[in-house]
KEKE-3310 file (N, C-alpha, C; in steps of 0.2 Angstrom, whole numbers, plus 5000, padded with zeros to 4 digits):
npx = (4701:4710:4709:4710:4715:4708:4714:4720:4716:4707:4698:4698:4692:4681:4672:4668:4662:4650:4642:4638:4624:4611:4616:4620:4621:4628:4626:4633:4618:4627:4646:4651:4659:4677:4678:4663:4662:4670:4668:4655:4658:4663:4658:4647:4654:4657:4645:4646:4636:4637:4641:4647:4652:4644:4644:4638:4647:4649:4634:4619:4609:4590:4589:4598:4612:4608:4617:4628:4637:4653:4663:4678:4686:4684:4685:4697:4694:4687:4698:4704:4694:4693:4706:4706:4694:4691:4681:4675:4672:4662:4655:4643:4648:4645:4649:4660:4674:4671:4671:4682:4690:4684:4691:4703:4705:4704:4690:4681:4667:4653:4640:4625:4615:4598:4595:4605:4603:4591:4596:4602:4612:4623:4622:4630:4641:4647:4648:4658:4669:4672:4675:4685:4688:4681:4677:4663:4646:4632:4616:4604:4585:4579:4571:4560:4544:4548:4553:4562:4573:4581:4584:4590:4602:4608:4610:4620:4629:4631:4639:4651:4659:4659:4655:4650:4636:4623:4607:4597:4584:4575:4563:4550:4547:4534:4515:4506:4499:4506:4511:4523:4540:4544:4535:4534:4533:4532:4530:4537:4551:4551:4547:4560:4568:4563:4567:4582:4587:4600:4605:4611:4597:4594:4586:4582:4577:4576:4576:4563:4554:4557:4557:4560:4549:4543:4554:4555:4542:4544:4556:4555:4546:4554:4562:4554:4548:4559:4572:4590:4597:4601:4601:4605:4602:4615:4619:4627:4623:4608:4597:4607:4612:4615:4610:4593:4591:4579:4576:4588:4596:4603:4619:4618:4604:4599:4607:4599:4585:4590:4591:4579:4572:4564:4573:4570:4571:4579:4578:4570:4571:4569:4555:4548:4534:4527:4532:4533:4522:4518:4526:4522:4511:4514:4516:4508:4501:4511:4504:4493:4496:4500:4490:4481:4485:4487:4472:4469:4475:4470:4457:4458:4461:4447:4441:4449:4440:4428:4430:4430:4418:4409:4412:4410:4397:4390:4384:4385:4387:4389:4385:4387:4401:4405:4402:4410:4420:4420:4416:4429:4438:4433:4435:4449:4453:4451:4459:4469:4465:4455:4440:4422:4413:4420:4425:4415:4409:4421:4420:4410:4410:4421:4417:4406:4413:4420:4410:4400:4414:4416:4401:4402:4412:4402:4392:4398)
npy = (5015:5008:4993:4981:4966:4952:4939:4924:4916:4922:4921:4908:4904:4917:4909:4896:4898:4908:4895:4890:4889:4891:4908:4924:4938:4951:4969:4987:4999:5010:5014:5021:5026:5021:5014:5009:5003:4993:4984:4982:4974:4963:4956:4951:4943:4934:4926:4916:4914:4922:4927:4937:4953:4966:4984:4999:5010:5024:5035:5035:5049:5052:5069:5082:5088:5075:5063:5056:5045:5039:5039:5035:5035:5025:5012:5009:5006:4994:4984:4982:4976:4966:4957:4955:4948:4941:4940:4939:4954:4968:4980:4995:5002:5017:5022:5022:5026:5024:5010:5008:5010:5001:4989:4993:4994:4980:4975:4962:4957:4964:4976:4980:4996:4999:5011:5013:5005:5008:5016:5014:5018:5023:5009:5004:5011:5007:4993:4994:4997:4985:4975:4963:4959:4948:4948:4945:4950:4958:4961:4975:4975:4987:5003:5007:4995:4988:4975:4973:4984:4976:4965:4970:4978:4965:4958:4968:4967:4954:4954:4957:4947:4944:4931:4927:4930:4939:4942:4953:4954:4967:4974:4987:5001:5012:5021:5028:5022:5010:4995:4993:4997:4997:4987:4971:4964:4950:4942:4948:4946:4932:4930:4934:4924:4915:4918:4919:4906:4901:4909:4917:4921:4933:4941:4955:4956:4969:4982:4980:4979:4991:4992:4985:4976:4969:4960:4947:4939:4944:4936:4924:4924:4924:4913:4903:4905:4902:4907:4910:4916:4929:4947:4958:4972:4977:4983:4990:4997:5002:5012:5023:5025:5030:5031:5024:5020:5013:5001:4994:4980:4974:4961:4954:4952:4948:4936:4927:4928:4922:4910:4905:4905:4892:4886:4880:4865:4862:4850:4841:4831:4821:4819:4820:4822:4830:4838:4849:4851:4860:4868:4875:4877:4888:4899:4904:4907:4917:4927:4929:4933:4946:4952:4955:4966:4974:4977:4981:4994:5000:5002:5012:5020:5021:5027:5038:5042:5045:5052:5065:5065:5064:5079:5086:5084:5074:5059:5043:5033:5032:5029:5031:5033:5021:5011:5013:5010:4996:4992:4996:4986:4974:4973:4973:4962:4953:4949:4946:4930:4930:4923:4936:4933:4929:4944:4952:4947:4948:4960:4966:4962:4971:4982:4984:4982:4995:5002:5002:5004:5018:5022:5019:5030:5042:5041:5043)
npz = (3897:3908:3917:3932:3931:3935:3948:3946:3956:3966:3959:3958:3973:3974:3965:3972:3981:3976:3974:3983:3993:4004:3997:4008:4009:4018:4027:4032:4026:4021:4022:4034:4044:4048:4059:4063:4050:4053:4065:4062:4054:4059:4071:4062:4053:4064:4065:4057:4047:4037:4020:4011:4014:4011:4009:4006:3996:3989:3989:3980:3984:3983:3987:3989:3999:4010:4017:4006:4008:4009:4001:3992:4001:4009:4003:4007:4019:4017:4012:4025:4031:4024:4024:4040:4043:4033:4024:4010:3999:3994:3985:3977:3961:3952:3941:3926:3932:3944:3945:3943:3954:3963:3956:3959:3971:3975:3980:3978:3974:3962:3964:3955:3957:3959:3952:3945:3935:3929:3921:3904:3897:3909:3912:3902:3902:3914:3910:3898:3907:3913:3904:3904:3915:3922:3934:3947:3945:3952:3948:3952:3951:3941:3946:3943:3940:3926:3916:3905:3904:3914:3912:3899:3905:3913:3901:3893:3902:3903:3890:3890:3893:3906:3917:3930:3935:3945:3950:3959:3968:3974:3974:3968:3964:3970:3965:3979:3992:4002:4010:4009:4006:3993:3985:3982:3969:3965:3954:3943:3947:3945:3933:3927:3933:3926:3913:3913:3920:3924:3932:3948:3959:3970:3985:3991:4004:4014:4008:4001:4011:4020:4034:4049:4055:4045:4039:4043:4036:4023:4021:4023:4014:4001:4002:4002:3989:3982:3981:3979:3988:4001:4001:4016:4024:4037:4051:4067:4075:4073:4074:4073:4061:4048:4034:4029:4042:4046:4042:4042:4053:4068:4067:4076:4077:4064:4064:4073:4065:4051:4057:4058:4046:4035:4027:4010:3999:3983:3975:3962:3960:3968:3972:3962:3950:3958:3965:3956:3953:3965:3965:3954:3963:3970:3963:3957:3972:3974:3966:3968:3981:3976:3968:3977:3984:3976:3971:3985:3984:3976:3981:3991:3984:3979:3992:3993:3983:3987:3999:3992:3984:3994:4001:3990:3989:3979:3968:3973:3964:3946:3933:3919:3919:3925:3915:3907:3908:3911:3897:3892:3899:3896:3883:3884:3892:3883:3873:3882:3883:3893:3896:3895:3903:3914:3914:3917:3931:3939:3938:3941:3957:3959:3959:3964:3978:3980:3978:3992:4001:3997:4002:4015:4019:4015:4022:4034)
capx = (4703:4716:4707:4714:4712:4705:4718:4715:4717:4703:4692:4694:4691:4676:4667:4666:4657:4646:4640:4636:4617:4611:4619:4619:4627:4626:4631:4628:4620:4632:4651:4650:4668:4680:4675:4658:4663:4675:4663:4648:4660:4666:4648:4643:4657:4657:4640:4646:4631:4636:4647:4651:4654:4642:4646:4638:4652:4645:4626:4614:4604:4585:4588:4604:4611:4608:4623:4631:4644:4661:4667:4683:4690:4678:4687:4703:4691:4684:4703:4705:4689:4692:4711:4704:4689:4693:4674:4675:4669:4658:4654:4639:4648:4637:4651:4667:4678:4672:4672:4692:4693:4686:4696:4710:4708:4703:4684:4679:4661:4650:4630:4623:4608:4591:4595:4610:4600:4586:4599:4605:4619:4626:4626:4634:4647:4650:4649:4665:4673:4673:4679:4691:4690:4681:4672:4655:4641:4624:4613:4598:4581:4578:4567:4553:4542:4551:4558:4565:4578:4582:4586:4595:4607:4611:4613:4627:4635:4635:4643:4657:4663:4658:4651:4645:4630:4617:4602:4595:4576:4573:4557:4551:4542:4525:4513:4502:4500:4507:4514:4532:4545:4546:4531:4540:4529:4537:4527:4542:4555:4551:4545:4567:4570:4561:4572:4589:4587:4605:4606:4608:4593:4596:4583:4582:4571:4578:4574:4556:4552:4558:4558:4561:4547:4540:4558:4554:4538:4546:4563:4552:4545:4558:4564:4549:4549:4566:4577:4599:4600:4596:4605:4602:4606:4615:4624:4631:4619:4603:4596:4609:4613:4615:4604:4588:4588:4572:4579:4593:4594:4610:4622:4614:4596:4602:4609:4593:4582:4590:4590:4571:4569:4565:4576:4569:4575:4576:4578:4564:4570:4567:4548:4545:4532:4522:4538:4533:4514:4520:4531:4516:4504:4520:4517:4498:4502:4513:4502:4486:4497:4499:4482:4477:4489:4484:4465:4469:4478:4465:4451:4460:4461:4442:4441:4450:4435:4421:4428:4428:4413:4407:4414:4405:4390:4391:4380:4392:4387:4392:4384:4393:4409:4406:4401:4415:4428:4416:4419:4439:4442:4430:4440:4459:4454:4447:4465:4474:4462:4451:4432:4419:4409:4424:4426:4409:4408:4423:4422:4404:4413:4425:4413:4403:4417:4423:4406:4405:4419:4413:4397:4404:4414:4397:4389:4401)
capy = (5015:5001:4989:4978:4957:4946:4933:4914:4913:4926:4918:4901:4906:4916:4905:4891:4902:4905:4889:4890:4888:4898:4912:4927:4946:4956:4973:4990:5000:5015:5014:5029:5025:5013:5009:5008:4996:4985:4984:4976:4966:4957:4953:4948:4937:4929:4923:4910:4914:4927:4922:4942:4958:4973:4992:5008:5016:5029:5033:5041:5050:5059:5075:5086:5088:5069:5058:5051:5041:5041:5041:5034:5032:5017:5006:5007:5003:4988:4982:4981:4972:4959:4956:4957:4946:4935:4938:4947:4962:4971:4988:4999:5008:5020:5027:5019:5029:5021:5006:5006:5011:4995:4983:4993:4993:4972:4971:4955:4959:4972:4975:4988:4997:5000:5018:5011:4998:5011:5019:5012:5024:5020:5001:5000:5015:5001:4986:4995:4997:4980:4972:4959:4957:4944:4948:4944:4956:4955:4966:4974:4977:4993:5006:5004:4990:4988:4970:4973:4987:4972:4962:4975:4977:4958:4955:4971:4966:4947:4957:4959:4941:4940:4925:4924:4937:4937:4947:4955:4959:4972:4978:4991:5010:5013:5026:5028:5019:5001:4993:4990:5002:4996:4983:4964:4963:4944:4942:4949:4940:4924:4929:4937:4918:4910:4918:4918:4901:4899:4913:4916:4925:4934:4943:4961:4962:4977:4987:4979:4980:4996:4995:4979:4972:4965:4956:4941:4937:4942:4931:4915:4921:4923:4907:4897:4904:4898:4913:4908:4919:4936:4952:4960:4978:4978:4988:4989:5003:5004:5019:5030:5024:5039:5032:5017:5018:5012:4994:4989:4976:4971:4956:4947:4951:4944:4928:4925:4928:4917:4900:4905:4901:4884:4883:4873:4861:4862:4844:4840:4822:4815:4821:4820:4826:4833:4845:4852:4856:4862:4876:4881:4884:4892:4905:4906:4912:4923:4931:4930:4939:4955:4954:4959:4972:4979:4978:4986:4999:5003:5002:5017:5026:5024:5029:5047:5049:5045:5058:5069:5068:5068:5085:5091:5083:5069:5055:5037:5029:5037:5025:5032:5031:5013:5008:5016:5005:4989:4991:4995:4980:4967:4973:4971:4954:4946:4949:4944:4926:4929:4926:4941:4931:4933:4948:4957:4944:4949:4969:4969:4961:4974:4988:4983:4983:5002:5007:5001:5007:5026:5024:5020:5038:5048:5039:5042)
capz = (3904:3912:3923:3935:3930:3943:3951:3945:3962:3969:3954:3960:3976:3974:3961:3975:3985:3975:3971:3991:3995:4001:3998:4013:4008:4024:4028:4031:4020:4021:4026:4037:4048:4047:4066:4060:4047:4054:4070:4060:4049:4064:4072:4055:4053:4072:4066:4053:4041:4031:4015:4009:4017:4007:4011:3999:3998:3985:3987:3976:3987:3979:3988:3991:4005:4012:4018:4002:4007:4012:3995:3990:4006:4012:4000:4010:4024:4015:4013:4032:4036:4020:4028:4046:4044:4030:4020:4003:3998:3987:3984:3972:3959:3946:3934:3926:3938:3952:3943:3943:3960:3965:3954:3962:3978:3978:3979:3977:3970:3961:3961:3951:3960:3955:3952:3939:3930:3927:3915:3899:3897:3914:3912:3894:3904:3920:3907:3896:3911:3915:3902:3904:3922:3925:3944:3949:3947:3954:3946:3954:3948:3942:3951:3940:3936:3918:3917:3899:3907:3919:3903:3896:3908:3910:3892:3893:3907:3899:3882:3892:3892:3912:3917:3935:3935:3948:3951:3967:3968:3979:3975:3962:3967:3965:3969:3983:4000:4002:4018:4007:4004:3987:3981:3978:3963:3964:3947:3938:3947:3944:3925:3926:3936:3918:3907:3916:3925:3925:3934:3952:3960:3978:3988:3995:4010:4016:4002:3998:4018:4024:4039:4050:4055:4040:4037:4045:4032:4019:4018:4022:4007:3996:4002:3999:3979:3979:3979:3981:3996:4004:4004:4020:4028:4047:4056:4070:4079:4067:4075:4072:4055:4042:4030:4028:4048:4051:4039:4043:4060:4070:4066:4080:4076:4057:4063:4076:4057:4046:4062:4059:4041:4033:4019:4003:3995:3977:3973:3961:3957:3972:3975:3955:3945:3964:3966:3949:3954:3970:3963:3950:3966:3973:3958:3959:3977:3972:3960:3973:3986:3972:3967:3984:3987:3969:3976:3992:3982:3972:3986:3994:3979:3980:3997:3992:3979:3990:4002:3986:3983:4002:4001:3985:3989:3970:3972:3973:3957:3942:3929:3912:3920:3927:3907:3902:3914:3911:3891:3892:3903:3891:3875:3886:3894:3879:3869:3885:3885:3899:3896:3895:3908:3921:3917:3921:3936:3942:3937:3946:3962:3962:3958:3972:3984:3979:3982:3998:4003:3996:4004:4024:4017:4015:4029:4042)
cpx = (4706:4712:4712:4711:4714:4709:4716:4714:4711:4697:4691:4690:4681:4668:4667:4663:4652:4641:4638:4627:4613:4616:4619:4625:4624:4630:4629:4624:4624:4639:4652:4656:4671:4677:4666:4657:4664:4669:4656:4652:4662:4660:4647:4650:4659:4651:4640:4641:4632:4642:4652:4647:4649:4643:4643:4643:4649:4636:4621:4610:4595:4585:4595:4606:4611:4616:4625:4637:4649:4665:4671:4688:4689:4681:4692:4699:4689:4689:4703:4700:4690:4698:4710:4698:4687:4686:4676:4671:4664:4655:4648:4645:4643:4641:4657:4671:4678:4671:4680:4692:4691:4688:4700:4713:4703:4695:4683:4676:4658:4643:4629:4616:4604:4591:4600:4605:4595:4589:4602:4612:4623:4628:4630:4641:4650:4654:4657:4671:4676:4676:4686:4694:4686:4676:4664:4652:4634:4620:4604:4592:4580:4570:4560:4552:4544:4557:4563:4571:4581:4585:4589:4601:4611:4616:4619:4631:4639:4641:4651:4662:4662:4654:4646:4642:4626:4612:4599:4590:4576:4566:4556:4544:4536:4523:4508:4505:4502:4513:4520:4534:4543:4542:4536:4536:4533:4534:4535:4549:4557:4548:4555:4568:4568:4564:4577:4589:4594:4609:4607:4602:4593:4589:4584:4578:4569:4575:4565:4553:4550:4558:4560:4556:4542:4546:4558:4550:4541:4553:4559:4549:4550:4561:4561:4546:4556:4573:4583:4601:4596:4603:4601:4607:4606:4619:4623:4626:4615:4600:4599:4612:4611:4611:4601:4589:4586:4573:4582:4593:4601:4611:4618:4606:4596:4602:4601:4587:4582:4592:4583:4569:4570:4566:4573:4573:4573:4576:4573:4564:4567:4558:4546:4540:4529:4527:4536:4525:4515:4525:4526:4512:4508:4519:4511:4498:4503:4508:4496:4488:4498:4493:4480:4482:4487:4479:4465:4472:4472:4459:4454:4462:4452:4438:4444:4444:4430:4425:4428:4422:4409:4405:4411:4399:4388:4388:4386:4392:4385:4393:4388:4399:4410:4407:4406:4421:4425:4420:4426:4439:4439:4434:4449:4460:4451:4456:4472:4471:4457:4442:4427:4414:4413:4424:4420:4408:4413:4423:4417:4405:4417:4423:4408:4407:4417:4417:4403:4408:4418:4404:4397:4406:4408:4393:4391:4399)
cpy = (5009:4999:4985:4969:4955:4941:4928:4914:4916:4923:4913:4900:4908:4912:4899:4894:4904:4901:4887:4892:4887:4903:4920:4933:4949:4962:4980:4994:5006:5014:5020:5031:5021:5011:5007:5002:4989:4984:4979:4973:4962:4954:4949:4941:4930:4926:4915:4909:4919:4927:4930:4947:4963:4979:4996:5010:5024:5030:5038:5042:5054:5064:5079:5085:5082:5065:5053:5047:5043:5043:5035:5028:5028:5013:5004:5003:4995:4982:4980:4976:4968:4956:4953:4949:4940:4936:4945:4949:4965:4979:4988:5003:5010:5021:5019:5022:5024:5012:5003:5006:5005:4989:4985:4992:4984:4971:4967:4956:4964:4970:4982:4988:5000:5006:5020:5008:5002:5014:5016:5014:5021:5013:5001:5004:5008:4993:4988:4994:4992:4974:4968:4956:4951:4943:4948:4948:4954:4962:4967:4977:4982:4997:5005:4998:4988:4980:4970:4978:4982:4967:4965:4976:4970:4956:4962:4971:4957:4948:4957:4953:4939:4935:4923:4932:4935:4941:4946:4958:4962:4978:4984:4997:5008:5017:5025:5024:5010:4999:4993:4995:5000:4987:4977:4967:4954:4941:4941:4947:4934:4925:4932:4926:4912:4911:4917:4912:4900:4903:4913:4922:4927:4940:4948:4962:4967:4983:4985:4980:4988:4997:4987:4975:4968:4960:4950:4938:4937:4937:4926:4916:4922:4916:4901:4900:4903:4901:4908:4909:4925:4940:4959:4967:4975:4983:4989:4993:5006:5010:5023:5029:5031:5037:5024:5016:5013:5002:4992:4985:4973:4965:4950:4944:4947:4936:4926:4924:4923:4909:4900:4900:4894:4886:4878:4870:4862:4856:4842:4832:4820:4815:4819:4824:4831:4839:4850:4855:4860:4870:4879:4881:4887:4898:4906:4911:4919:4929:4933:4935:4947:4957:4957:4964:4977:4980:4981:4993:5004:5006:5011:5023:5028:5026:5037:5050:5049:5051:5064:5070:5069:5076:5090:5087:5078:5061:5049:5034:5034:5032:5025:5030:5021:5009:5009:5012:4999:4987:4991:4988:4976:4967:4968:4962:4951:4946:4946:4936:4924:4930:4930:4938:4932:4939:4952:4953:4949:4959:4971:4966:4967:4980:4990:4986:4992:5007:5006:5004:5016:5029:5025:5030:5042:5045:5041:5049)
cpz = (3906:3918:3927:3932:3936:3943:3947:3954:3966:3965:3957:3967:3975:3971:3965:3977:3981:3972:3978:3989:4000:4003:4003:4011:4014:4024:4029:4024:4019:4024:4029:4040:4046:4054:4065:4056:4050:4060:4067:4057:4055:4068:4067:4054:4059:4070:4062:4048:4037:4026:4012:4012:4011:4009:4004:4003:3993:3985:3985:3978:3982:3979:3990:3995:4011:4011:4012:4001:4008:4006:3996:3994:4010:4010:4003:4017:4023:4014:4019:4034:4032:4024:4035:4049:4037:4024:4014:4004:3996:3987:3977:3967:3952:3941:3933:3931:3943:3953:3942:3948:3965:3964:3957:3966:3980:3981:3975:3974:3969:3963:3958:3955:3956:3950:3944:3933:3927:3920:3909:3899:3901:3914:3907:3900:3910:3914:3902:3901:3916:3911:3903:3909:3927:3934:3942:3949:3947:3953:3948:3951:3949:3945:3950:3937:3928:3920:3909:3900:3911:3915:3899:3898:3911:3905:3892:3896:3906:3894:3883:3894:3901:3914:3925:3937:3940:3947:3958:3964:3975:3980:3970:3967:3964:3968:3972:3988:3998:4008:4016:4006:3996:3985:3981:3970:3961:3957:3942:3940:3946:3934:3923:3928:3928:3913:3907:3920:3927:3929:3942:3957:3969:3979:3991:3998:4011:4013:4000:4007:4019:4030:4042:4053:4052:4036:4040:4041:4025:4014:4019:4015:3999:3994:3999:3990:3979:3977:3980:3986:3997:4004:4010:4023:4035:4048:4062:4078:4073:4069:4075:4066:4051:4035:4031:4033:4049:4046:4040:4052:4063:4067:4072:4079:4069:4059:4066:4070:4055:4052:4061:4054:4037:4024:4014:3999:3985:3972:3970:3958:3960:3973:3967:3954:3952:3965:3960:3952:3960:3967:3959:3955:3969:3967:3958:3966:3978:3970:3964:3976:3980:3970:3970:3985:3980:3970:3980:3990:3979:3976:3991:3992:3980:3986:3998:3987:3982:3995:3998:3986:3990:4001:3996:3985:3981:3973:3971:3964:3952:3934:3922:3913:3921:3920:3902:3903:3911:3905:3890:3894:3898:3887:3878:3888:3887:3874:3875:3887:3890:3896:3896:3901:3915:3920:3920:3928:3941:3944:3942:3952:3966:3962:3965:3979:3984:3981:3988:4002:4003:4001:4011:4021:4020:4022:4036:4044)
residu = (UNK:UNK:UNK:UNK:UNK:UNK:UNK:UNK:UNK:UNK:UNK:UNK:UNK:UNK:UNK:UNK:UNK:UNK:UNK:UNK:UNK:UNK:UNK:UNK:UNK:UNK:UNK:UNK:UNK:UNK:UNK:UNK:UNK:UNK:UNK:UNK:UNK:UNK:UNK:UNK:UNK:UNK:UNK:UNK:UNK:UNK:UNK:UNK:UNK:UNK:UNK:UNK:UNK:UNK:UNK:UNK:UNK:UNK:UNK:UNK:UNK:UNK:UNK:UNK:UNK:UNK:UNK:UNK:UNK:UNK:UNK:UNK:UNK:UNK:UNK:UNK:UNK:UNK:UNK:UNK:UNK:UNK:UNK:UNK:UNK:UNK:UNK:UNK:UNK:UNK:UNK:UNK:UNK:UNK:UNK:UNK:UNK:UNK:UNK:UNK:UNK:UNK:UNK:UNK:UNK:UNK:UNK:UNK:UNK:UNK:UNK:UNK:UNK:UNK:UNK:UNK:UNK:UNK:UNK:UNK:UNK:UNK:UNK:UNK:UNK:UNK:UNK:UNK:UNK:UNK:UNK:UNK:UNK:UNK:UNK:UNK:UNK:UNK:UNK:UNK:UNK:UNK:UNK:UNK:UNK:UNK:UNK:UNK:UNK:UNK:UNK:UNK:UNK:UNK:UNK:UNK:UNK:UNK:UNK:UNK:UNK:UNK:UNK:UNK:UNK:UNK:UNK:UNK:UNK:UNK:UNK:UNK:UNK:UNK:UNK:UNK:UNK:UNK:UNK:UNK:UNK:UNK:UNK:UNK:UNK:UNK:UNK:UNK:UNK:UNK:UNK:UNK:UNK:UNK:UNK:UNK:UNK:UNK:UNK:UNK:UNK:UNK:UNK:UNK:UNK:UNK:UNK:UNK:UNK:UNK:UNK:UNK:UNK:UNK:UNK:UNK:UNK:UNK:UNK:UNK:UNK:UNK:UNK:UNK:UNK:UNK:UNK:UNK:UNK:UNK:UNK:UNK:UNK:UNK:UNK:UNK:UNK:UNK:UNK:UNK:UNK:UNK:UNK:UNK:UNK:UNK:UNK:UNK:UNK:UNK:UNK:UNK:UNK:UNK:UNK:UNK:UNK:UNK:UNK:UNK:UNK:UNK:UNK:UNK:UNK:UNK:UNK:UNK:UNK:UNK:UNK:UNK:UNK:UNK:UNK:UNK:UNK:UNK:UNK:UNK:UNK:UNK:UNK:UNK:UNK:UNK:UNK:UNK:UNK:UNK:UNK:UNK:UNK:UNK:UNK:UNK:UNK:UNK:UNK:UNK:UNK:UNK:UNK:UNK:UNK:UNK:UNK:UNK:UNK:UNK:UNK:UNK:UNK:UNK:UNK:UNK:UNK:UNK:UNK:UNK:UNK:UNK:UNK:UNK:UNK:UNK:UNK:UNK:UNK:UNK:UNK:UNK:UNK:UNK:UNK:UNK:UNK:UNK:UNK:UNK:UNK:UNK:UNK:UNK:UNK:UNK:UNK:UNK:UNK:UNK:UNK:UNK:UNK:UNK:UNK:UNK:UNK:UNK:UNK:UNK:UNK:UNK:UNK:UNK)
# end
């Protein structure tokens, strides 16, 4: 299939941009109209903080029948508003097709979504179809926890001679209840951030949020572990938005966000070695804050069996079972370096707590 080659001139261009710090992709997440479009791209560009225009033009919805996009015809849209409003472009595409459609119609940038990067198939078929062209692509973590798919598609989108790669964490699925659309699990970004350091590493609130008022906590923290930037949903009138409504937030409400947060610096000469211990309790944090959310998660699992047993009358402690959980976890933590003295400390903390928890259940 015939690609389009990327300008010297569109190349030198955008590879000064992004060497910008930090980096700010805004946009909605659907191109529904051109008035729609062009309407938030110019908000977004009166603000002076946003460096590239985003638009789903194509969007893989899970269920039938939901609003997938404009299609095709959004790209001439995305023209109008690059021409209009002076900010590059970027576009999702999933196949090679739409892969061509936009080198041809002059998008500046790609990102591959969660829903791509899950597939092997799909990245090699994107990464054929880009050979030789040269344009940025920012690849985002796939849907599930799997950082080796996330490492797969890098390394075949590398294969292809391109050079400025990024990645976009947006959070990964999980089941049961949790205050995020989509978990950070910021564990496995910054273990993606330790193998690709060279890389740049952006932030998707929107999509780890889901809704907006949890995006103000979590961009401070993307910032303070040292993300490049944010990609953020807007649009122009979030409540009638055709799809992730309840996530996306105007161009004004955006700029007023990002005046909030205290950008870090990432200078570690000047602070010397204390910037070094400083960024590993920066990763202690991290990992504390998932701990508790993998706790809470759990804890709520065992608040479905205490009403279980409630309900058939089963008494809370379930000795064999308990001895059976104890045993697994001593064998796994002792090959993962953890002591057998933390573990039962810590198993008969957590054990405690669960019943507990099942006991307010039968009492209530």
């Amino acid at each position: 299939m015939p690609v389009r080659k990327t300008t010297a001139a569109v190349t030198v261009k955008i590879q000064q941009l992004l060497k910008k710090r930090p980096f700010i992709i805004a946009g909605p997440c659907s191109a529904e109209s051109e008035n729609q479009l062009l309407s938030t791209a110019l908000k977004l560009a009166a603000t002076g903080k946003v460096d590239v225009l985003r638009a789903g033009v194509w969007k893989p919805r899970t269920k039938p029948g939901m609003f997938e996009g404009a299609g095709s015809k959004a790209l001439k849209w995305l023209q109008k508003v690059k021409s209009i409003t002076g900010l590059p472009v970027m576009a999702e595409p999933a196949n090679a097709k739409q892969v061509e459609e936009c080198l041809s119609s002059g998008i500046d940038m790609l990102w591959l979504g969660a829903r791509t990067t899950v597939n092997p198939f799909s990245v090699q078929e994107i990464a054929d179809a880009l050979q030789g062209t040269g344009i940025p692509v920012f690849i985002k973590n796939p849907l599930n926890p799997d950082i080796e798919l996330w490492c797969g598609a890098v390394e075949r989108i590398a294969k292809t001679g391109i050079k400025d790669i990024g990645l976009i964490h947006r959070g990964f699925s999980a089941y049961g209840d949790s205050e995020y659309r989509n978990p950070p699990m910021w564990h496995l970004a910054i273990e993606m951030r330790r193998r690709y350091p060279g890389l740049m590493m952006i932030n998707d609130p929107s999509h780890i949020c889901g809704n907006r008022s949890l995006l103000p906590s979590v961009m401070q923290q993307a910032t303070d572990y040292g993300f490049d930037g944010l990609m953020i949903e807007c649009h122009i009138n979030p409540s009638k938005a055709l799809t992730d409504a309840e996530q996306q937030i105007t161009p004004k409400t955006l700029a007023g966000l990002l005046g909030t947060i205290k950008w870090r610096s990432k200078n570690t000469n000047a602070a010397g070695n204390m910037n070094v211990l400083d960024s590993l309790r920066r990763n202690i944090d991290i990992l504390d804050e998932e701990l508790l959310q993998i706790i809470s998660q759990r804890m709520k699992i065992a608040d479905r069996i205490g009403q279980w047993k409630k309900e058939n009358n089963i008494s809370i402690l379930q000795t064999k079972r308990w001895q059976q959980s104890l045993e697994r976890s001593v064998k796994r933590a002792e090959k993962l370096g953890l002591s057998r003295e933390f573990i039962f400390r810590y198993w008969e903390a957590l054990h405690l707590e669960s019943i507990n928890h099942q006991k307010k259940i039968l009492d209530s």
